[in-house]
C-alpha positions as CSV (number, residue, x, y, z in Angstrom):
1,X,113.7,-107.5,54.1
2,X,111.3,-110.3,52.9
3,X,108.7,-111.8,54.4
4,X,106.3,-114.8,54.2
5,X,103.0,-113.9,54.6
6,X,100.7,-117.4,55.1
7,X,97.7,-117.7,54.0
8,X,95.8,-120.3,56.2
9,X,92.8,-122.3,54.4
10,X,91.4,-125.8,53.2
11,X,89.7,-127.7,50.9
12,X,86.3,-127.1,53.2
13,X,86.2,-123.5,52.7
14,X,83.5,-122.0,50.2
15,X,84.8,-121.2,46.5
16,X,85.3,-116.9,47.1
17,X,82.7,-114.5,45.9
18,X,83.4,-113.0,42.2
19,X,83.9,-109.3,44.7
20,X,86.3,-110.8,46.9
21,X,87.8,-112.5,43.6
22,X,88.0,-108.9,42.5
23,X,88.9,-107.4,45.4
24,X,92.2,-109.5,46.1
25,X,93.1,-109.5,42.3
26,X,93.1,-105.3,43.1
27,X,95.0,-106.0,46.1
28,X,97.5,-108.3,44.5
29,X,98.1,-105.7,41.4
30,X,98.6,-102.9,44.0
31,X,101.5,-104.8,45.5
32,X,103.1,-105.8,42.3
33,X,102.8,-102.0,41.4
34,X,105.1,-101.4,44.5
35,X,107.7,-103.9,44.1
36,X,106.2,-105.5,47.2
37,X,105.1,-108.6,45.4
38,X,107.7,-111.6,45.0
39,X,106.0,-114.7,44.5
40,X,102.4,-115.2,44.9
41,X,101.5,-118.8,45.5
42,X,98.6,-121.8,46.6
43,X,99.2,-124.9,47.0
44,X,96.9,-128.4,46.9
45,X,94.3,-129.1,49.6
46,X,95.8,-131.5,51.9
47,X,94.1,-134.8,50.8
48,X,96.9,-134.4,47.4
49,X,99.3,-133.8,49.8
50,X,102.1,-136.0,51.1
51,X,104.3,-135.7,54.2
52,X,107.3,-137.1,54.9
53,X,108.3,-138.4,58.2
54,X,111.8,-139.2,59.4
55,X,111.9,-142.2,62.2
56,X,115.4,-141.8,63.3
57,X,116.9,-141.1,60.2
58,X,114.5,-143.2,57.8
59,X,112.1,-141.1,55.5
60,X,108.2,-143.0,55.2
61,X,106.0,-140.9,53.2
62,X,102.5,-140.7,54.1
63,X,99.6,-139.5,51.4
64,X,96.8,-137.4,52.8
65,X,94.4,-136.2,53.7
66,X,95.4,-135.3,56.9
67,X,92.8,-135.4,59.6
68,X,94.9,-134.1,62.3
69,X,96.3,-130.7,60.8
70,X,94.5,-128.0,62.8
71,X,96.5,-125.3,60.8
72,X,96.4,-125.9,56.7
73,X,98.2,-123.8,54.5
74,X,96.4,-122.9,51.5
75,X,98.9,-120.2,50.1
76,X,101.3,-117.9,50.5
77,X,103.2,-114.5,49.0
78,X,106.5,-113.4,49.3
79,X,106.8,-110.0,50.1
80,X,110.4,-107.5,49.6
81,X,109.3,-104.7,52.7
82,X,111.3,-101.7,54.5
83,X,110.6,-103.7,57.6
84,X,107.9,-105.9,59.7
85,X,105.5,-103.1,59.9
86,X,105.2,-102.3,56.4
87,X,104.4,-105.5,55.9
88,X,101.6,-105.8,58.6
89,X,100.4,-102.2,56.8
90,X,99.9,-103.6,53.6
91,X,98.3,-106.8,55.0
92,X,95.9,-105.0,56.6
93,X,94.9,-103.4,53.1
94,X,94.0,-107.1,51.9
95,X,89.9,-107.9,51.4
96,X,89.8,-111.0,53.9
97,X,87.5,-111.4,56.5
98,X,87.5,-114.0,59.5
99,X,91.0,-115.3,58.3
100,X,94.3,-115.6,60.0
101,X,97.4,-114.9,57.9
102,X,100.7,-115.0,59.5
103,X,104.1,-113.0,58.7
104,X,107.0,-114.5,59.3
105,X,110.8,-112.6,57.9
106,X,112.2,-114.5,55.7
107,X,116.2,-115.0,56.9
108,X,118.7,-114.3,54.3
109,X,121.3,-116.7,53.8
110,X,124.0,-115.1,55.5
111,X,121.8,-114.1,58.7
112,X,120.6,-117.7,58.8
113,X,124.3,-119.1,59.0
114,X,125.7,-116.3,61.3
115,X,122.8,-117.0,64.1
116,X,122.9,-120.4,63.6
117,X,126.7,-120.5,63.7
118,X,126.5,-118.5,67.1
119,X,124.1,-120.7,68.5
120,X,126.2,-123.9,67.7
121,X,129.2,-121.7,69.1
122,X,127.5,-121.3,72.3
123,X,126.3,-125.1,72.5
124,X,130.0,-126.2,71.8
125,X,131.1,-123.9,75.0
126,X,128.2,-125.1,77.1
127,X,129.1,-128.8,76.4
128,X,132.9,-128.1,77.1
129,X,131.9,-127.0,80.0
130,X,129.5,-130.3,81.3
């Protein structure tokens, strides 16, 4: 199974101490040691960042910064675990403190078009059915 496991963060926060530097970097080799670690991965602060809105079905692009967004992403890994809770094990191994980091499976393509298949099924019998 995969997961996503989101990192939540922005441009605001402090630079990290050389420790927690070191720390993570510890943290990141242990999960590459165990096959665990995919793709490791940040991304822009949100004032380089552009978002794409679709009005009916016309794209506009938008440039941040973006003053609303509660919720930033600052990064991300991509784990390969036995299952949810190994996942939530080794996160809990990691050297934050005061963060949120959220795990979400990643659906295999096949998964993703069988549930999304029965769903539309199920739509298509409840509109025949109207």
């Amino acid at each position: 199974m995969r997961f996503m496991v989101i990192v939540k963060g922005c441009e605001t926060e402090k630079v990290p101490s050389k420790e927690f530097m070191a720390a993570m970097g510890k943290f990141n080799e242990d999960l590459s040691k165990a096959g665990v670690l995919l793709a490791l991965e940040g991304l822009v602060p949100p004032a380089q960042a552009t978002k794409v809105k679709f009005e009916g079905r016309t794209p506009v692009a938008v440039d941040g910064p973006f003053v609303e967004a509660k919720e930033l992403i600052g990064g991300f890994w991509l784990w390969q675990c036995r299952s949810k809770q190994e996942a939530i094990e080794w996160l809990k191994r990691a050297p934050f403190e005061n963060k949120e980091v959220e795990i979400r499976e990643v659906l295999e393509p096949e998964v993703f078009r069988d549930v999304f298949t029965r769903e539309y099924q199920a739509q298509e019998k409840a509109e025949v059915r109207s």
